[in-house]
C-alpha positions as CSV (number, residue, x, y, z in Angstrom):
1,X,-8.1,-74.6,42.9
2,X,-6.2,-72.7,39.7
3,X,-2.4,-73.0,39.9
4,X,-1.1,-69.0,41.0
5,X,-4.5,-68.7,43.0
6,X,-3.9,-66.8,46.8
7,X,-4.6,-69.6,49.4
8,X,-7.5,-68.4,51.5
9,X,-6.0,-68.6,55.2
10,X,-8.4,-70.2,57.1
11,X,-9.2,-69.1,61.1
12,X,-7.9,-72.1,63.1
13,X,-8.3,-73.2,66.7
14,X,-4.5,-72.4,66.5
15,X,-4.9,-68.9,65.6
16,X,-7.9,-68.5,68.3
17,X,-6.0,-69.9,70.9
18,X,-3.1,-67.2,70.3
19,X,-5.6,-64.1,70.1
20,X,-7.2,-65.7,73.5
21,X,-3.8,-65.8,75.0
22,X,-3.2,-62.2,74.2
23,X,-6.3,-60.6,74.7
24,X,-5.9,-60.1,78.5
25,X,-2.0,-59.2,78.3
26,X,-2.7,-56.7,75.8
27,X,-5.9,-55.0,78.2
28,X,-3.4,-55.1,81.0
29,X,-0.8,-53.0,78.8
30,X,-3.4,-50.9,77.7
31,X,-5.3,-50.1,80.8
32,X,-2.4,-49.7,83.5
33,X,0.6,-49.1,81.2
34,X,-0.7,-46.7,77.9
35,X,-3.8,-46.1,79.9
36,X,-1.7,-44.5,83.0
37,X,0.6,-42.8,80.6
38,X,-2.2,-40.9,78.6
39,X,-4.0,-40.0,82.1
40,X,-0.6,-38.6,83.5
41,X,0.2,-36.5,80.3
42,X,-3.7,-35.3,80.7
43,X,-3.0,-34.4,84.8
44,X,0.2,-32.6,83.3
45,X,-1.3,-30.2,81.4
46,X,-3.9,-29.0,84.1
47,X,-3.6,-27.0,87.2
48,X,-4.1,-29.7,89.7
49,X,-1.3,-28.8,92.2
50,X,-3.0,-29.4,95.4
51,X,-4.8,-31.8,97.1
52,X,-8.1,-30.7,95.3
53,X,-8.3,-31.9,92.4
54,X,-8.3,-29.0,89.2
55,X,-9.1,-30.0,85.4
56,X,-8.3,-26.5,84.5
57,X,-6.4,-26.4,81.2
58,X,-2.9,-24.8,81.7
59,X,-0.9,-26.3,78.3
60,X,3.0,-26.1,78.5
61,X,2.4,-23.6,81.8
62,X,3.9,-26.6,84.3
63,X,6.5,-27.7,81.7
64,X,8.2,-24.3,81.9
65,X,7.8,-23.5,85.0
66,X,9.7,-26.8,86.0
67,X,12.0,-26.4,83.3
68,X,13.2,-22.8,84.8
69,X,13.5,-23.9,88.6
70,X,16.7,-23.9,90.0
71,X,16.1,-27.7,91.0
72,X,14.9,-29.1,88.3
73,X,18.0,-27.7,86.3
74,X,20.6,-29.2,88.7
75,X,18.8,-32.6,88.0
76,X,19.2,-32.4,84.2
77,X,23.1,-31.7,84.7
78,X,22.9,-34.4,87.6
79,X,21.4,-37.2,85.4
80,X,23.9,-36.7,82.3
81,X,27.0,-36.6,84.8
82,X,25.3,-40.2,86.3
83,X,24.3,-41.2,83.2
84,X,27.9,-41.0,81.5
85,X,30.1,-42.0,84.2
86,X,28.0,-45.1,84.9
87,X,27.3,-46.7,81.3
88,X,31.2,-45.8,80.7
89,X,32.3,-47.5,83.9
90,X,30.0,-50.1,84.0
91,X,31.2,-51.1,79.9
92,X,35.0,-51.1,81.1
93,X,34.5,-53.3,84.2
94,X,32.3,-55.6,82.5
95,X,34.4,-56.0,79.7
96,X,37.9,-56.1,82.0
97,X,35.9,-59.0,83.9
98,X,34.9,-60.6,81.0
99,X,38.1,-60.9,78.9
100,X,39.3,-62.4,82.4
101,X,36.8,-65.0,82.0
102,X,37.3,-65.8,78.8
103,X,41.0,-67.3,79.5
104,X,39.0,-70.1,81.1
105,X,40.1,-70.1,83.9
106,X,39.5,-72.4,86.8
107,X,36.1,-72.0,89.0
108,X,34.8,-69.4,86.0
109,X,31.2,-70.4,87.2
110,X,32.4,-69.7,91.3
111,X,33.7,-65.8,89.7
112,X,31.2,-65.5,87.1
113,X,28.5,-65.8,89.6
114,X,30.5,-63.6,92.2
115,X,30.7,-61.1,89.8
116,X,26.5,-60.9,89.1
117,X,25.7,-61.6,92.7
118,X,25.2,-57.7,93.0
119,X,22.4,-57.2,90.9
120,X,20.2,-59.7,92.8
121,X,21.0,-56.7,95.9
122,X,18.1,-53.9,95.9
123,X,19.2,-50.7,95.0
124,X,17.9,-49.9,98.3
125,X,20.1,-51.7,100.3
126,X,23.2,-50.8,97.8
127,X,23.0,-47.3,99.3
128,X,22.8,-48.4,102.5
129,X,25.5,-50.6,102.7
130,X,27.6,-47.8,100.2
131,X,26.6,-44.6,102.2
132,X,28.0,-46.9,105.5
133,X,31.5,-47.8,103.4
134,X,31.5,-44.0,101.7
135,X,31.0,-41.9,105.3
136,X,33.2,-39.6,106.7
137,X,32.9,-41.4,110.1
138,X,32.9,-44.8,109.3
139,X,34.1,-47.4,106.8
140,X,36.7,-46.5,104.4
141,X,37.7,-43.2,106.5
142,X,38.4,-45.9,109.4
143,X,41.1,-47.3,107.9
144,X,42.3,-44.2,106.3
145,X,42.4,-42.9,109.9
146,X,44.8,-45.9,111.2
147,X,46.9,-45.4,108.7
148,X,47.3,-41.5,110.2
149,X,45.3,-39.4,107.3
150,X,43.9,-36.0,108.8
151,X,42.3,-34.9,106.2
152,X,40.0,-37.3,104.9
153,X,37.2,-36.6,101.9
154,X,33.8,-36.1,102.7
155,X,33.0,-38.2,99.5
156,X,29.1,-37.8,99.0
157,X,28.3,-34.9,101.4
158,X,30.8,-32.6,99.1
159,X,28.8,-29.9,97.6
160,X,32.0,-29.2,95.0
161,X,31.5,-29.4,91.4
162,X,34.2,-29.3,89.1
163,X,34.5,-27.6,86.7
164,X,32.8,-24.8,87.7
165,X,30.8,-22.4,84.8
166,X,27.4,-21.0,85.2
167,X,24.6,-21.8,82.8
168,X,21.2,-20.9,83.8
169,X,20.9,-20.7,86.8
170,X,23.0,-23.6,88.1
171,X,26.7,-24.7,87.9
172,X,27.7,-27.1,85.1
173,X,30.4,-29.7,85.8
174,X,31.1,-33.0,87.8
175,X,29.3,-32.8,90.8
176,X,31.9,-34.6,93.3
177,X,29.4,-35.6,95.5
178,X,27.2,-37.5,92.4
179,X,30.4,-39.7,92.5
180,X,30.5,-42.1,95.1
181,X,26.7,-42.6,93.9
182,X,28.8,-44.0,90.5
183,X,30.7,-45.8,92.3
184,X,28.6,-48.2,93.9
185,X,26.0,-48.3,90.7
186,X,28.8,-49.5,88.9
187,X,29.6,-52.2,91.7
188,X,26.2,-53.0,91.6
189,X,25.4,-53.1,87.3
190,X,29.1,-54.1,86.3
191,X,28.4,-57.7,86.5
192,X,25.3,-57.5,84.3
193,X,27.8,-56.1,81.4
194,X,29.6,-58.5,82.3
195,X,27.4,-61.6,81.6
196,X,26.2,-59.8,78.5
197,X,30.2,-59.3,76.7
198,X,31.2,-62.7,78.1
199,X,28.2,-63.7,75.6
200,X,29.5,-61.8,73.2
201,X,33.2,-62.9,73.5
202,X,31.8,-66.8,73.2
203,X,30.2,-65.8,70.2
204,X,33.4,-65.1,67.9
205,X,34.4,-67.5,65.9
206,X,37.9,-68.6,66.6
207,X,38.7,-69.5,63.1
208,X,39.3,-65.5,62.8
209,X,41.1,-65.0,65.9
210,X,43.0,-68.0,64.5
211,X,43.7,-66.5,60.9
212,X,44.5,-63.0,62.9
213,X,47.2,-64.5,64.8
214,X,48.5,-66.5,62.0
215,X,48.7,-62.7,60.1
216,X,50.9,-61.8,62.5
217,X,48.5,-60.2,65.1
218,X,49.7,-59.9,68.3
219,X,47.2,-59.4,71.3
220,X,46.7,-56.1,71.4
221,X,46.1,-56.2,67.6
222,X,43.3,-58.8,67.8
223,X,41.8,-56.9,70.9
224,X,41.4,-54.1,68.5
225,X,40.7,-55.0,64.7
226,X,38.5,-58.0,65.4
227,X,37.2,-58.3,69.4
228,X,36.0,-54.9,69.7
229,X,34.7,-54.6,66.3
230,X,32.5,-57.7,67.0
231,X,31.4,-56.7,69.9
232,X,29.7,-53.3,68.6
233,X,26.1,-54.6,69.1
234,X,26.9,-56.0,72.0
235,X,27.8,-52.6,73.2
236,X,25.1,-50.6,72.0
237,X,22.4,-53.5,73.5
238,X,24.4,-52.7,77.2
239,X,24.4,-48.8,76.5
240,X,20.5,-49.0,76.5
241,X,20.0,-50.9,78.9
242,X,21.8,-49.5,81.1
243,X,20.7,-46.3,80.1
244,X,17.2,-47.0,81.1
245,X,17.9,-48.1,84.2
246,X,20.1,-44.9,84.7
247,X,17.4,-42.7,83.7
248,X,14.9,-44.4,86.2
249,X,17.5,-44.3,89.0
250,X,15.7,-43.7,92.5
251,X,16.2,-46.2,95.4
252,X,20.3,-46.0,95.3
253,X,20.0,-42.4,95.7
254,X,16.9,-42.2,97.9
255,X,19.0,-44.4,100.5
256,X,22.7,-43.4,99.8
257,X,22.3,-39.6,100.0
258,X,18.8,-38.5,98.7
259,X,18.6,-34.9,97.3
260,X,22.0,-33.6,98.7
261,X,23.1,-30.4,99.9
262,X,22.0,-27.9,96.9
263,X,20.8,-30.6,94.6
264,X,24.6,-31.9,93.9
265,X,22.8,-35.8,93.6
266,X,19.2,-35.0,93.2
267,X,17.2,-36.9,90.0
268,X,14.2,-36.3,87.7
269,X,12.5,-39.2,89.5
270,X,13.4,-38.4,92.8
271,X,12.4,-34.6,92.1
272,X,9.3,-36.1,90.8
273,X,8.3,-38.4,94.0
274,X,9.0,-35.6,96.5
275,X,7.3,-33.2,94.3
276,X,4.0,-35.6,93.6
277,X,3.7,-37.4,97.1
278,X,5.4,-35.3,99.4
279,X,4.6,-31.8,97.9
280,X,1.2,-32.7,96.6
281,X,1.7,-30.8,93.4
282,X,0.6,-33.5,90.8
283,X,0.3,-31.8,87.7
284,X,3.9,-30.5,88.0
285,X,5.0,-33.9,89.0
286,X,2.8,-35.6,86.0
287,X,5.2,-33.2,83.8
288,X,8.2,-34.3,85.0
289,X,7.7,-37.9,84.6
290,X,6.5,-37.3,81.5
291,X,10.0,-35.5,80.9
292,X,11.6,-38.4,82.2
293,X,9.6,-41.0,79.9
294,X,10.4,-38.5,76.6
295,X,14.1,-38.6,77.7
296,X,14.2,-42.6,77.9
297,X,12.1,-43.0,74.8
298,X,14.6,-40.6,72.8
299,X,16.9,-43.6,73.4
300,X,15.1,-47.1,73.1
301,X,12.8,-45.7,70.2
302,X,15.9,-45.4,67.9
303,X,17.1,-48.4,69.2
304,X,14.3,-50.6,68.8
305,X,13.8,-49.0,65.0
306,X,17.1,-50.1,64.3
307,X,17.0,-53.7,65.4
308,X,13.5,-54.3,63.4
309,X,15.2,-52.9,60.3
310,X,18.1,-55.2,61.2
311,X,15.7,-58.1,61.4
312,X,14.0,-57.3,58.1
313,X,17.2,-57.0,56.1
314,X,18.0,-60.7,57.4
């Protein structure tokens, strides 16, 4: 062979054996995951919205009408309120319990695994055991009531929102209601940003936090200029996550408080269950889980972009 000559690559058992291996992964993905996908995008743009099935071609038709129900609305508002308070929650809590656990203290394992013993709960049974704790007659109102409190909250059956301004036909603002639904994902989630910063925290060198302190840094200081900096991706890899599982939210709020009095803690996905299975509209309910999929794609898309160029510039 000439000297500068391109090697001919050669097909190999090797290379054989990984296409085999891949070949039945890859129908799977493309028959019940991009196959599905394409099928519900076709239903969503027909008329089918009754038990019999309809290939009539509607378009955008069910995408509007969904988009200017009062319902549907009130889920939009609903899922950024969730959305917000739970990644913002769940990133102080996780990182509060993490800097905790960094100090090395004694039995980290016995409160590190305390702390992520939630997630291995359902959601399901989260809302049970939450809606028992959060209800006006039981739980925490018990002991609120031996303590001689009259007036006790009504926590998720509160159809208040504040603040109150109308847009559309819905009011914008914090449902109060939507909540106590925050407060026990974050119970639940917390300890999975935990595990992830307490990663993250391991992973800084102490040579800098060394040459910090030797600068004259004082805690807060270091906590500032060189933990939180070096945390960023950390961060953002939580925020995504935990935006997708936000996004998909169902069984916590199908068991803690379903749709709530005037939609206060309804969802996209629980609109679109009741709406599919229970209303049997399926083109309608095809659109808005294809809503639902564009509005978690508009996050991991720019995320995964990102982290190939990152990879490519290493």
């Amino acid at each position: 062979m000439q000297a500068g000559a391109p090697r001919k690559h050669r097909f190999s058992w090797d290379t054989f054996s990984a296409v085999a291996t891949l070949i039945p992964t890859l129908l799977v993905l493309g028959v019940f995951v991009y196959g599905f996908i394409g099928w519900s995008v076709y239903v969503s743009l027909t008329n089918w919205n009754s038990l019999i099935p309809s290939n009539t071609f509607v378009g955008l038709q069910n995408y509007l009408d969904i988009l200017q129900t009062y319902r549907f609305q009130s889920d939009l508002r609903n899922i950024v309120v969730f959305t917000v308070f739970f990644i913002v929650g769940c990133l102080v809590v996780g990182l509060f319990l993490a800097l905790l656990l960094d100090q090395k203290i004694r039995a980290e394992g016995f409160f590190r695994s305390l702390f992520i013993f939630p997630m291995a709960i359902s959601f399901v049974s989260t809302g049970v055991v939450w809606a028992w704790i959060l209800n006006p007659n039981t739980g925490v109102n018990l002991i609120l009531k031996s303590f001689g409190m009259k007036h006790l909250p009504e926590w998720f059956l509160s159809t208040v929102i504040i603040p109150n301004f109308g847009l559309g036909q819905i009011d914008v603002g914090i449902p109060l209601a939507l909540l106590a639904v925050v407060i026990a994902a974050v119970w639940q989630m917390s300890g999975f940003a935990m595990a992830v910063y307490l990663s993250g925290l391991r992973g800084i060198s102490d040579e800098i936090k060394e040459a910090a302190r030797i600068d004259g840094a004082g805690a807060w200081r270091l906590f500032f200029a060189i933990t939180l900096p070096q945390l960023r991706g950390t961060t953002t890899t939580i925020i995504i996550i935990l935006t997708a599982a936000s996004l998909k939210i169902f069984g916590l709020i199908y068991a803690m408080t379903g749709s709530g009095q005037e939609f206060v803690t309804d969802m996209p996905s629980m609109n679109m269950f009741q709406t599919t299975f229970q209303g049997n509209e399926f083109a309608q309910g095809a659109a808005i889980a294809i809503i639902l999929l564009l509005l978690l794609a508009s996050f991991i898309i720019p995320y995964l972009v990102s982290t190939l160029r990152r990879g490519d510039e290493a």
